[in-house]
Legacy VTK file of the C-alpha trace (Angstrom):
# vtk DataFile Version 3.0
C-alpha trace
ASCII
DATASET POLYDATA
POINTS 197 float
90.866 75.356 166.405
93.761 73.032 164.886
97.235 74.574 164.923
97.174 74.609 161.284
93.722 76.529 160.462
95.547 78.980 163.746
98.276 79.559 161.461
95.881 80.345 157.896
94.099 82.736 160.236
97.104 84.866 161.504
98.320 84.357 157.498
94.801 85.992 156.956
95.324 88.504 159.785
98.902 89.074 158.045
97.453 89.996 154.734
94.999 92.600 156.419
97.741 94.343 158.068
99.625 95.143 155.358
97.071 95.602 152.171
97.457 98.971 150.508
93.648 99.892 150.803
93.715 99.661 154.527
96.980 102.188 154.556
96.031 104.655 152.069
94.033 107.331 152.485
91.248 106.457 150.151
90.309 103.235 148.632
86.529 103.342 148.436
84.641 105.069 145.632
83.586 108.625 146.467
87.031 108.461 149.019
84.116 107.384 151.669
87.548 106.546 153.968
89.795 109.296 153.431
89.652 112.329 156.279
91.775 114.708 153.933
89.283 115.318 151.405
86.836 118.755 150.559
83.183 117.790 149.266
82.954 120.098 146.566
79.603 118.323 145.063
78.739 115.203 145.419
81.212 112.224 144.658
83.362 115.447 143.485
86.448 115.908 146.554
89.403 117.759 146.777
92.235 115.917 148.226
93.970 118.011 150.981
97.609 116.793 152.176
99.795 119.090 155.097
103.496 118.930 155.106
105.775 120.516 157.311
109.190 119.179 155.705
111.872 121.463 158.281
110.299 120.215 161.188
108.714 116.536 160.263
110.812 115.846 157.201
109.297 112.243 156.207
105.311 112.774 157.607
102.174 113.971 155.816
99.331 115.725 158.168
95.866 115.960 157.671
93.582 117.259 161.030
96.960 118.111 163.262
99.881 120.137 162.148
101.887 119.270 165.171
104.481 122.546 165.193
103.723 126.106 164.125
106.362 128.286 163.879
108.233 126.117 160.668
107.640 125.989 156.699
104.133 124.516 156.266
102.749 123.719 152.855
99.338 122.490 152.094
98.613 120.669 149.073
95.414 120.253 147.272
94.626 118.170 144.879
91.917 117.975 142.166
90.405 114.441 141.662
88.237 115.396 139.036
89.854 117.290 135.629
86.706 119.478 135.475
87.709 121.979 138.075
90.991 122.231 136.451
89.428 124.938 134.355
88.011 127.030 137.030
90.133 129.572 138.937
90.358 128.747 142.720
90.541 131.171 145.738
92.065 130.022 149.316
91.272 131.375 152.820
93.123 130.152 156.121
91.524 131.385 158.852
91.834 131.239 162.732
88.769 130.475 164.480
86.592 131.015 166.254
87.352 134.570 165.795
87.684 134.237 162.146
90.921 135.892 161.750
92.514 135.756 157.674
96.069 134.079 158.452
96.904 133.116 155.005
94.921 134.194 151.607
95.549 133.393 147.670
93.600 135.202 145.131
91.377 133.133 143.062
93.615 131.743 139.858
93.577 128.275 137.495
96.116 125.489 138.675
96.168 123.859 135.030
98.067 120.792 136.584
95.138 119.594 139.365
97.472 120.356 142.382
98.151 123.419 144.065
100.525 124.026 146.770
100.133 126.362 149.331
103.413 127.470 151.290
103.121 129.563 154.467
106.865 130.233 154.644
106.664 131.361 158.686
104.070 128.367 159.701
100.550 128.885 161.570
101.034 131.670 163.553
99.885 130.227 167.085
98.516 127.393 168.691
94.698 126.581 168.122
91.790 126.051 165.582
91.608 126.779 161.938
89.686 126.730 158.618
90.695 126.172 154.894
88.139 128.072 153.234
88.037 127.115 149.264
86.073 128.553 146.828
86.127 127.677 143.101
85.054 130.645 140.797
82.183 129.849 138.636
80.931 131.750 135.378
78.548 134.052 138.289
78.365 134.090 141.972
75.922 131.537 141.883
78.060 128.742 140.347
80.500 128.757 142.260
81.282 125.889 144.676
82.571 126.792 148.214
84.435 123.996 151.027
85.518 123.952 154.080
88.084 121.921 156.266
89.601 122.279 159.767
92.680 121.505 161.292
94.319 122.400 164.521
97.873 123.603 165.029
100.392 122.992 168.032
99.338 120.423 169.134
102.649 118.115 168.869
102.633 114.873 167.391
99.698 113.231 168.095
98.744 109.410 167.783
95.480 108.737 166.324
93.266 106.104 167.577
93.496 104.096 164.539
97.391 104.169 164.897
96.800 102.752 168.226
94.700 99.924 167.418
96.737 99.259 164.470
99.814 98.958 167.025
97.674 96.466 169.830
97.117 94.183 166.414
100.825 93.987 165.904
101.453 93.507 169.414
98.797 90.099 169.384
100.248 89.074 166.421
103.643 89.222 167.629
102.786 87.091 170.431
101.206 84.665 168.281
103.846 84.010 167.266
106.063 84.019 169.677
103.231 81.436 171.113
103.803 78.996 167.934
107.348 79.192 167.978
108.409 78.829 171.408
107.638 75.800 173.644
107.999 77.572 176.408
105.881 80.396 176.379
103.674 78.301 174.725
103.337 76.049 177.829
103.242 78.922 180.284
100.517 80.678 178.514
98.316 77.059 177.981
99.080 77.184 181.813
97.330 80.807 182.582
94.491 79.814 180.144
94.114 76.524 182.581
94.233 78.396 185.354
91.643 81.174 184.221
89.368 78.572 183.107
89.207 77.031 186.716
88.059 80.593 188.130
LINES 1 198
197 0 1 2 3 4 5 6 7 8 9 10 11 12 13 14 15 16 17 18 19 20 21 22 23 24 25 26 27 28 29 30 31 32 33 34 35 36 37 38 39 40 41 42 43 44 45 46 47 48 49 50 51 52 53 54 55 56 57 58 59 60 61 62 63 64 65 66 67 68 69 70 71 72 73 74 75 76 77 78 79 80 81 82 83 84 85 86 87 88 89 90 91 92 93 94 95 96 97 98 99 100 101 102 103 104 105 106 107 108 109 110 111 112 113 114 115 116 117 118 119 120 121 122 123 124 125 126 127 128 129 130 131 132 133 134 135 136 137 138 139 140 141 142 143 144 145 146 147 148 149 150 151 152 153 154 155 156 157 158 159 160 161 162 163 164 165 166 167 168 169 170 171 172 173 174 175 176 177 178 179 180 181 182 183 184 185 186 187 188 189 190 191 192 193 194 195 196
């Protein structure tokens, strides 16, 4: 490979990197790629974001809410107007005994978000389940969701952080290779040297 198709192909690798759909937390019709998200019917989702603002000022949470004794807020958010209409219940339970930890009675959130706020936290370490039900003219119509998350964990780095971090480590050394003659040569010199063996 010539230096110069190297260099359109690290340009190329650039442009990945940093494009919005690859960072956000959906993209894809149906939000096939986003892990904060209830099913509520098919192609219907509820978009589920966890902040806990005292402790973590400046980072959203999805599966992990790293503390739990601080100001946690989950926020929910309708991606379809239709369910704006319908009054909506929400359940936080500890599992796997099943435990109620946080409950709000079943009412309409005209504006497509909601926001939960559980003042004193999660109470302990461990696993839980946002239970959502949206109230339908009967029993029958109503559409029910569920989503974990665990709690206490600390901050913890996901596995597509990580990756994300090894590309920015090769690129960085690309281009520390193109720009610096001699790390250039020494590395042409391991490459030599592993070809021989």
């Amino acid at each position: 490979m010539t230096s110069s198709n190297m260099r359109k192909s690290f340009i190329a690798l650039l442009g990945m990197l940093f494009s919005a759909t690859l960072w956000a937390h959906g993209g894809a019709a149906g939000t096939d790629t986003d892990q904060c998200k209830f099913e509520l019917e098919p192609e219907h989702w509820i978009h589920y974001t966890a902040y806990q603002p005292l402790a973590f000022p400046a980072e959203e949470f999805c599966g992990n809410l790293p503390d739990t004794d601080t100001l946690t807020q989950l926020v929910f958010d309708y991606q379809d107007v239709r369910y704006r209409n319908r009054a909506v219940e929400f359940e936080v339970t500890k599992e796997p005994e099943g435990k109620r930890v946080f409950f709000q009675a079943a009412k309409k959130h005209k504006s497509g978000t909601v926001v939960l706020k559980l003042p004193n936290g999660i109470p302990e370490p461990g696993k839980y389940l946002i239970h959502i039900t949206l109230r339908g003219a009967t029993e029958a119509d109503n559409l029910d969701a569920h989503m974990s998350f665990v709690a206490g964990q600390g901050m913890v780095t996901s596995s597509t952080s990580l990756f994300m971090y090894f590309l920015f480590l090769l690129a960085g050394l690309y281009v520390l290779y193109l720009s610096h003659a001699g790390f250039k040569a020494k590395v042409d010199e391991l490459l030599a040297k592993a070809k021989k063996v």
